[in-house]
N, C-alpha and C positions, 0 to 999 in steps of 0.2 A: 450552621451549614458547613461552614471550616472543618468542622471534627469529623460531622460524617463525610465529607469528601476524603477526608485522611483517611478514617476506617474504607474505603474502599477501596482507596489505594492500596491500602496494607495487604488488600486480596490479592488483588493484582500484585502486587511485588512476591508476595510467600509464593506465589508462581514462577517468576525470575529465572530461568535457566542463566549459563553465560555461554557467549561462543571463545573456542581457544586463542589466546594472544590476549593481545590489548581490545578493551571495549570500547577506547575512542575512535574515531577514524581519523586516519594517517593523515599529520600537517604537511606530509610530503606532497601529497599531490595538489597541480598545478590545475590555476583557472583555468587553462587546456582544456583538461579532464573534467569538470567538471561544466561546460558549457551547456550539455543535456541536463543537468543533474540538481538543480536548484530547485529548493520548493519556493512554489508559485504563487500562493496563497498570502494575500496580506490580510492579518487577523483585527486589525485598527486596534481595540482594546481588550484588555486579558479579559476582562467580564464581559464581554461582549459576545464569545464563544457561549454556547447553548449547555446549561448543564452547570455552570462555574468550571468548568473543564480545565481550563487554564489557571483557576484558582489552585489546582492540587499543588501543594507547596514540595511535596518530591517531583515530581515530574519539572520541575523546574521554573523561572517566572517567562511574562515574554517581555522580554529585553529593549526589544523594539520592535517596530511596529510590521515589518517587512520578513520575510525566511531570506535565510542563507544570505545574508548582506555580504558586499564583496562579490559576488560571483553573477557570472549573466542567468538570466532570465531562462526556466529550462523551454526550451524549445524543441518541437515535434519536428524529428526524418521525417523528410516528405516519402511518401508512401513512391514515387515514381524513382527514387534512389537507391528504393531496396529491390524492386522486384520491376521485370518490364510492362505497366500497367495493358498495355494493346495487349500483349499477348494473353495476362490476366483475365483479360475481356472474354476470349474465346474457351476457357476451362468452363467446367462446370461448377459448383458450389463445391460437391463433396472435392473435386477435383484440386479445385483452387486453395481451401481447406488442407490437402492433404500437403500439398507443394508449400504450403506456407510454412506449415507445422515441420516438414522434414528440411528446409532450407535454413531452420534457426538450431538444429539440432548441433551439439559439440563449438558451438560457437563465441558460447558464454552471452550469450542473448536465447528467451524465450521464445517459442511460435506457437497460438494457440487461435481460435476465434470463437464466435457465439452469435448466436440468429440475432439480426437486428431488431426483434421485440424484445427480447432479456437486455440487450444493450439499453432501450428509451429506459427500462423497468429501472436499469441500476444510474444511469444517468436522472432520472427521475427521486430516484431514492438519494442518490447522496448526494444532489443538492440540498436537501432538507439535514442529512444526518453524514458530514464528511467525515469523523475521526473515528476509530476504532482501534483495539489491542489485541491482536492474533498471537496465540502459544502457536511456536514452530516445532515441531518435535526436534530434537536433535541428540543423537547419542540416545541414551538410556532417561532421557527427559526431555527438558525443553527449551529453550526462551523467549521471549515476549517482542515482540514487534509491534511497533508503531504506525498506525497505517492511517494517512491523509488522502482522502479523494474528492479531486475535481476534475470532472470528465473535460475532456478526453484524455485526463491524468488520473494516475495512480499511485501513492509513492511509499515506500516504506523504509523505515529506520529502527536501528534496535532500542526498547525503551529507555534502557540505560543511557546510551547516548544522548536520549534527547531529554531524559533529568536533570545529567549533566550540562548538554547544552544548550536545551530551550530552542527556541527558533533558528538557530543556526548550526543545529545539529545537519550531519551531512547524508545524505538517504542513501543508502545499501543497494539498492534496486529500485527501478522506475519502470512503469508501466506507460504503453501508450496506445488509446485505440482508434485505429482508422476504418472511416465511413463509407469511403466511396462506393465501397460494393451494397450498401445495404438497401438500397433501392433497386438493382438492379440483380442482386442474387441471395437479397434477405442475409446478408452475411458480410461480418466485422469484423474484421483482423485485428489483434492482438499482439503488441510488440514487446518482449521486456528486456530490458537492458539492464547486467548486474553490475555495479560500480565496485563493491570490494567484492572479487572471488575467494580471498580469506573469510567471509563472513558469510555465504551461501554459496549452494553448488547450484548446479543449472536443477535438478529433479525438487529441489527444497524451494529453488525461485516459483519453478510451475505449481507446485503444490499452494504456496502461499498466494499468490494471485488467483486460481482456481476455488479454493477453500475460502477467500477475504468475500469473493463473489459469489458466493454460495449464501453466504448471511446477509447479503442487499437483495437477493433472489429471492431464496425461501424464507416465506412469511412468517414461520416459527422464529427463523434464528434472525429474521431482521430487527425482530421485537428486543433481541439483546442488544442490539444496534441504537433503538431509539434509545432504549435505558441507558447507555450509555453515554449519549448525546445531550437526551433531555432530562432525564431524569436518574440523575447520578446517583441521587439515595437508596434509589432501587436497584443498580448494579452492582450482580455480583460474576467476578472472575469465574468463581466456580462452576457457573454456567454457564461459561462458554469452553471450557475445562468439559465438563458432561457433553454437552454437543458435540462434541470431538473424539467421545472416547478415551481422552485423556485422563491419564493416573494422576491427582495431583501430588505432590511432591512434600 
């Protein structure tokens, strides 16, 4: 099982872009900054992940048992901080919708949302299936992103990072989605917040959160999701490289 988890890997890594600078994230920044920004997820033991996932000896070991040790607990903006919910109240869907999306623009945070049946659909799916690896296009190729989901989280990190450093690798971008509306206008907002702007722009954030949600959606590309999940030996990079239209490298 070791080997072919490695041969998988090997796929996934010949895909590897890198982003410019350094691929760790900066020891500069302060538990301040990173109060939102901790993965949340406690894994108990490496085999214990679906897949042997945590066995792949590139991607790193887990070290311990908790993410991001050291740093608080990431915690969700309450939805009434950002936006004034009464008034909220009185838009329409498209309306509310449209005010979200152009309120996060130039800000260095994302605004997007989605009916709240696709939300149970993907809250539904990745508790069964939380981990995936998204090529981000970038430049004239690509790199590979690490993506962990537990609703009403979302979090992503570059793979390299988190080869290097296993569960206390520090996430790039966090996702966050809120409910309140979904009862009342069938519609979920969408928050993402980018932690290094060296390492994604705002148009590369939405793509990556829009395109990650697109494979817990659609039931073609979810199937690469569970391979990935459950059944390691049958994953290959390359297709999710074809799904994408991506050239590989």
């Amino acid at each position: 099982m070791y080997r072919i988890v490695k041969r998988a890997l090997r796929v996934v890594n010949s895909g590897v872009g890198s982003f410019s600078g350094s691929s760790s994230c900066s020891s500069t920044l302060t538990k301040r900054h990173l109060t939102c920004f901790a993965w949340p997820v406690d894994l108990q033991k490496c085999n214990d992940v679906r897949g042997d996932f945590m066995k792949w000896g590139s991607l790193g070991s887990c070290r311990r048992s908790s993410f991001a040790s050291g740093y608080e607990p990431l915690k969700q903006k309450p939805l009434g901080s950002i936006i004034d919910i009464r008034r909220a109240e009185l838009q329409s869907p498209e309306d509310l919708a449209d005010i979200w999306d152009d309120f996060h623009l130039g800000r260095g945070h994302i605004g997007v949302s989605m009916k709240a049946s696709l939300y149970h659909l993907l809250q539904q799916r990745a508790a069964d299936c939380r981990f995936f690896v998204m090529p981000l296009p970038k430049g004239s190729g690509y790199t590979t992103m690490f993506a962990q989901v537990q609703m009403p989280h979302m979090i992503f990190t570059g793979l390299e990072d988190y080869k290097a450093k296993g569960t206390e690798a520090t996430p790039y971008f966090t996702v966050s989605y809120y409910t309140e509306f979904a009862e009342t206008k069938d519609l979920v907002l969408i928050r993402g917040d980018i932690v290094f702007a060296s390492k994604l722009t705002d148009s590369e954030a939405k793509w990556l959160v829009e395109t990650t949600q697109s494979f817990y959606l659609n039931d073609n590309r979810y199937k690469l999701i569970e391979r990935f999940n459950k059944h390691t030996r049958d994953f290959e990079f390359k297709d999710v490289l074809q799904a994408l239209d991506i050239t590989s490298l």
